[in-house]
N, C-alpha and C positions, 0 to 999 in steps of 0.2 A: 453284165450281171450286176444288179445291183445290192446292193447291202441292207440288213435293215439297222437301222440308225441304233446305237446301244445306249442302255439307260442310263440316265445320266446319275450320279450320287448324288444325294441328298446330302447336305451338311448338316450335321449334326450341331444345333448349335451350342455356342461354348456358355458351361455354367458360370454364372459370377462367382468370382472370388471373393472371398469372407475374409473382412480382417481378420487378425486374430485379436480373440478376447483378454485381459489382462488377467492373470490367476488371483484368485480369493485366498488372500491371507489370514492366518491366525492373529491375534490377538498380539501373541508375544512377537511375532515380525511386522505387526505396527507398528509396536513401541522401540523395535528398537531400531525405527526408521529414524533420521534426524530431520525432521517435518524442517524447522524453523522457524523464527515467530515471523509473522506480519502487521504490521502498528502502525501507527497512526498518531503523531507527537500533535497537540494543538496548544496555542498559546499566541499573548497578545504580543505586540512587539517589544523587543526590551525584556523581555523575563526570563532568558540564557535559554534559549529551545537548542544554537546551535552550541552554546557550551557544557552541555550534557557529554558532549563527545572524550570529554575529559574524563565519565565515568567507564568509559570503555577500553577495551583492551585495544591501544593504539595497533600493536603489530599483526593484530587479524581484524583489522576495519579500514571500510573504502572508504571516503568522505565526496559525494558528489556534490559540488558547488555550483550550485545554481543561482545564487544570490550574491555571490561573490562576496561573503560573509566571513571570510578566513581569518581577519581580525581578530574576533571573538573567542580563539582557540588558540592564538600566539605562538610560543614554541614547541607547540604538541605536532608530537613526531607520527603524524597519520600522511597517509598514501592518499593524495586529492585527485580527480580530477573536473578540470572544469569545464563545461558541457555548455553549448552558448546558441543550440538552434531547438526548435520541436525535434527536426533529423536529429541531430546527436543523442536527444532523449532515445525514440525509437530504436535508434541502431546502438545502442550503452543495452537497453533491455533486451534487444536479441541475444547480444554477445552476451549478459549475462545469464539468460535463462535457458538461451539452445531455441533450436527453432519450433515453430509453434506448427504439428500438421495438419492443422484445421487451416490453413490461412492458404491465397493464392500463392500462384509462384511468383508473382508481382509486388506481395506485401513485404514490407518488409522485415515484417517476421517468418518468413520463411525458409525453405531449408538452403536452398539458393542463394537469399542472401548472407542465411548464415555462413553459410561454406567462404563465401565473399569475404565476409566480415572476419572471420579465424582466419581467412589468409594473410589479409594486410593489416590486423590487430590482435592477432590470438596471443603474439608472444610480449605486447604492450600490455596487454588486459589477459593476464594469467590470474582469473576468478576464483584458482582454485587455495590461493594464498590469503582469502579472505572469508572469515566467517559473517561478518557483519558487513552492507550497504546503508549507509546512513545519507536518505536524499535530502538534502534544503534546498527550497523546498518545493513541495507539488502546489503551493499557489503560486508560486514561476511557471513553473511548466506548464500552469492550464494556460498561463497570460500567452507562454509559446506557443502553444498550441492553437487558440484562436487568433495568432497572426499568420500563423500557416494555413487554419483554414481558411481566413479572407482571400487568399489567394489561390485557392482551387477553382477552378472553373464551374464545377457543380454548384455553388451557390451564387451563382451571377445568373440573372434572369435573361428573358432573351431579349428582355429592353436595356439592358446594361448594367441595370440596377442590381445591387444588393439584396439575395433574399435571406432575410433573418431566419424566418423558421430552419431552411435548410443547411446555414452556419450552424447554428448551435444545433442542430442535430448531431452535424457532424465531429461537431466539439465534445459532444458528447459520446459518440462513439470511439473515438480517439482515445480519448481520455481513458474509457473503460476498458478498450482492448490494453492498453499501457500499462494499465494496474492489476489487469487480471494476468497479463504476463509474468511478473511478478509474481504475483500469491500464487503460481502453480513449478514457483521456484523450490525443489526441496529441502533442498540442505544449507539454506542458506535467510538468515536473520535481515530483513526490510525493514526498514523505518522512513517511513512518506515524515515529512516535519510540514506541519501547514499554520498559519498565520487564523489565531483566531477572532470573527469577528461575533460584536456582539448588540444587540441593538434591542426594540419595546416593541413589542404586536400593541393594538389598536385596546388589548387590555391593561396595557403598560403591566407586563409579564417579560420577564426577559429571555430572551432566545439570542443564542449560540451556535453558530456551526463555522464550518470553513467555507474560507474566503477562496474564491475561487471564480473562472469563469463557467458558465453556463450551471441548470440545475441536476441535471442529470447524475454529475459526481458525487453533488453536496447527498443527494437524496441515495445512491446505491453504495458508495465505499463503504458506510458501514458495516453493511451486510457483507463486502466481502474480505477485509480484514478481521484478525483475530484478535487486537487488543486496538483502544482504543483509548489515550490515556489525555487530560487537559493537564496543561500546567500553568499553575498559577497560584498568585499569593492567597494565603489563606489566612484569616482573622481566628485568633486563639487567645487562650490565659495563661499566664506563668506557674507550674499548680505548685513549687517549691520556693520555700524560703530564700533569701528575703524577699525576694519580688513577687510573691503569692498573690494572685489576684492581677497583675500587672498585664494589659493588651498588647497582644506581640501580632506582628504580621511574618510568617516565614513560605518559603515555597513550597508546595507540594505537586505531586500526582494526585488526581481525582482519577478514582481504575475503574465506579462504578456506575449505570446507567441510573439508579434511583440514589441520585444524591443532593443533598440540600441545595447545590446553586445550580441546578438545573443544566450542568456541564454535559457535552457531548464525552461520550464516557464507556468503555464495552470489556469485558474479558472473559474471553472465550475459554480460557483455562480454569477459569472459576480456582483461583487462588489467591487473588487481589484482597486488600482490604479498599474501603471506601477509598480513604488517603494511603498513597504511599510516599517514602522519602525517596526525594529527587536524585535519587545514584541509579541511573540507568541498566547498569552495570550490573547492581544488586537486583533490581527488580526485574533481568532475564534469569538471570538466575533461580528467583523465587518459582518465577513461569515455566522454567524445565524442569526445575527439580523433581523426582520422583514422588511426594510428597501428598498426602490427600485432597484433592479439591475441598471448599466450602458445599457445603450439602446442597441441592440447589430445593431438595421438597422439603416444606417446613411443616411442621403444625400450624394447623389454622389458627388465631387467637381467638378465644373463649369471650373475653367482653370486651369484643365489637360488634357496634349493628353495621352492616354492611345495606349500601344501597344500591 
């Protein structure tokens, strides 16, 4: 007797899983998120970019030494560490940001390696004793960075050679995955310190940015930090007696994008004045404060011709 064969089930198949979405906050659980700032220190050699540190609260700031620049800061009682490969950069930004779940299980920003990284460094690099990262500086690091990528195999041709375009591609990606690690750090104050240089376009006009390898950083960090401050000597008059009238040269911040020497320059906070005085210290302070921005819509002016 034979059987007749039974039907066989269909499987139903399995719906995809939805991340879940993050909730929409109010206003007042914005603000009393502690974002932190992200900046961007520029200046030429020689004009204290790393003794700024001195305006800071030593016992809640990291000092990453990149430059091996420790001189400049003497017997200031900051917690250093010095960081001496591209890898060390990378793996310093995991451990301090958490891992990133956009990335492979490969990268080394991820949750894999973080878990790695908390094991055999979480209790050397206890992040949570520090409100300020103060890096010197990110023109080290890009120089790091493109000697790691000369020796990735992806930019070697299949004739042996060296391909440039694909180096500095990857220099550039590097670079930006690094610093956008970073800026999506919340509670916690970044400062990139970069080396500025400054040089004459073909109008003999002068132009300013940072020094760095490849163009890619020079052309995107601004957009994705939040201050953006030069430092340098700036020419002035003594307006008080006796010396009224007298030409002084003293340091300043330049905080603003439209300023008379043409400085790389940004603030996101819209609290800045053009120049600010060189205490670091003070002028996060001014940036958090609860205090009202500068209006950013103005009246138009009435006599100009505009072209």
């Amino acid at each position: 007797m034979t059987t007749s064969p039974q039907p066989t089930e269909t499987k139903k198949a399995e719906e995809p899983k939805l991340s879940l979405l993050p909730p929409i906050i109010t206003a007042s659980e914005r603000l009393a998120k502690h974002r932190g700032i992200k900046g961007l220190i520029l200046g030429e050699f020689g004009i204290g970019k790393t003794t700024l540190l001195k305006t800071l609260d030593a016992s809640r700031t990291l000092f990453i030494d990149l430059e091996a620049g420790s001189l400049a800061i003497g017997e200031l009682d900051v917690k250093t560490a010095y960081l001496k490969t591209w890898e060390h950069c990378r793996h310093f930004a995991t451990l301090i940001g958490g891992p990133d779940c956009n990335q492979k299980k490969e990268s080394p920003y991820s949750a894999e390696i973080y878990a790695q990284l908390k094991k055999d460094y979480g209790a050397l690099y206890d992040v949570d004793q520090y409100d300020t990262i103060f890096i010197d500086s990110i023109t080290v690091a890009s120089r790091w960075c493109r000697k790691w990528c000369e020796q990735q195999p992806d930019v070697v041709a299949k004739s042996g050679e060296e391909n440039n375009w694909k180096k500095f591609d990857l220099i550039g990606q590097e670079m930006m995955t690094w610093v956008n690690h970073f800026q999506r750090i919340p509670n916690k104050n970044i400062w990139f310190v970069g080396l500025l240089e400054s040089k004459f376009n073909s109008n003999n006009e002068p132009i300013h940015q940072l020094q760095c390898e490849g163009d890619k950083l020079k052309r995107e960090l601004p957009g994705i930090v939040d201050i953006i401050l030069t430092y340098a000597f700036v020419d002035g008059l003594k307006t008080t007696e006796p010396d009224k009238g007298t030409p002084i040269k003293y340091r300043a911040f330049i905080c603003k994008k439209n300023n008379f020497w043409h400085y790389p320059a940004k603030d996101r906070s819209g609290k800045l004045s053009v120049q600010e005085p060189n205490h670091l210290g003070n002028l996060m302070k001014k940036i958090l404060s609860p205090s009202n921005p500068q209006p950013l819509i103005q009246e138009l002016p009435t006599d100009v011709e505009f072209k």
